[in-house]
C-alpha positions in Angstrom: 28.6 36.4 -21.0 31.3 34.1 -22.2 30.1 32.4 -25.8 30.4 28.9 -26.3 31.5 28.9 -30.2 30.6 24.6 -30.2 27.1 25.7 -29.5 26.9 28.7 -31.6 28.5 26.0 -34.3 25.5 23.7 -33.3 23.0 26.4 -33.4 24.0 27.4 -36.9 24.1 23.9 -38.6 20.5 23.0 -36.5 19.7 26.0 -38.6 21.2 25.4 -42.0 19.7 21.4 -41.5 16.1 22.6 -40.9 15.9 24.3 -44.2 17.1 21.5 -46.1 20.1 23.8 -47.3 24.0 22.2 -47.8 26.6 23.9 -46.3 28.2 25.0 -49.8 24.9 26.8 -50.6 25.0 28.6 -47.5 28.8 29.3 -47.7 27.5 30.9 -51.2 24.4 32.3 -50.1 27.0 34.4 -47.2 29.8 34.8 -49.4 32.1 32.9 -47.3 34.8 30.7 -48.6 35.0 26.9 -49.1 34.7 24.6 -46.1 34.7 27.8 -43.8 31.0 27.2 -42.4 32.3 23.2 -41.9 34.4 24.3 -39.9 32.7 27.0 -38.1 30.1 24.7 -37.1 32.6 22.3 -35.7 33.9 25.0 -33.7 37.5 25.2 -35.5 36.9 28.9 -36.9 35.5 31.6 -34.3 32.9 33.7 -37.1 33.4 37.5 -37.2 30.3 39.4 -36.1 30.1 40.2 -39.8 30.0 36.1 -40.9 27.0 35.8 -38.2 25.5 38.7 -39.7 25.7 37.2 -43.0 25.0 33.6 -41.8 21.8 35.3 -40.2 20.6 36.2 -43.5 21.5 34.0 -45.5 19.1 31.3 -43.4 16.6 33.7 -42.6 17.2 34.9 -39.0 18.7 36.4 -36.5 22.1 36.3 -34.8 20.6 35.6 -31.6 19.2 32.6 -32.7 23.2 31.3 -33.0 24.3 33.3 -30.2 21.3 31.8 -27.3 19.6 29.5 -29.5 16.6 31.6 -29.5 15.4 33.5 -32.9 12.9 37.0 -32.9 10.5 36.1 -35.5 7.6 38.4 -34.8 9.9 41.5 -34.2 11.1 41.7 -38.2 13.1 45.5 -37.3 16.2 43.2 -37.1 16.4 42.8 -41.0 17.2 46.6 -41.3 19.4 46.6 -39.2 21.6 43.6 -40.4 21.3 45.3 -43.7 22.9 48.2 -42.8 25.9 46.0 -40.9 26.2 44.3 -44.0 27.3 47.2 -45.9 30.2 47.9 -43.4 33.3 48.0 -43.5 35.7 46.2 -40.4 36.3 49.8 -39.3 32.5 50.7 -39.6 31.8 47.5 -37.6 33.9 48.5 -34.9 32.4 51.4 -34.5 28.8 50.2 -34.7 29.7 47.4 -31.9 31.3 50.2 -29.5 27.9 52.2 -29.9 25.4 49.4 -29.8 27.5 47.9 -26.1 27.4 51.5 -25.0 23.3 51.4 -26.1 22.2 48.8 -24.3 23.9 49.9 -21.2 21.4 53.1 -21.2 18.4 53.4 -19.7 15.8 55.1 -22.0 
């Protein structure tokens, strides 16, 4: 799957717009710098898996809502597991993403 970053940018400012929040307030609310999201959502910037992790939170849902435009509400197990990415370093994250692509390759 190939990611369009112009809708992911679209996704996240559809997002950010439907909670009445300005992009400052959200570049806070993720600890992001100045004019980052700006230019994120204009598909300048490609986010980190970390910054879509944060940007997840920080508007109250999931990544996959920015990723496929479609968010898991009723399934809240997410949140645990976002906070526990947060917490990790770029190293961490690495590993984390090797293990979760190796994960959903499994049959359980």
């Amino acid at each position: 799957m190939e990611l369009d970053y112009t809708v992911i940018g679209k996704n996240i400012a559809r997002r950010r717009k439907k909670l009445g929040l300005k992009q400052a307030e959200v570049e806070e609310m993720a600890d992001i710098g100045q004019k980052y999201l700006t230019n994120i959502e204009r598909a300048v910037s490609i986010p980190s898996i970390e910054v879509v992790m944060r940007l997840a939170a920080a508007l109250d849902t999931t990544p996959d809502e920015f990723l496929v435009g479609a968010a898991r509400h009723e399934n809240e197990e997410w949140r645990s597991v976002a906070e526990l990415l947060r917490k990790m370093d770029g190293k961490q994250l690495d590993l984390a993403r090797s293990f979760l692509t190796w994960l959903t390759g499994q049959t359980l």
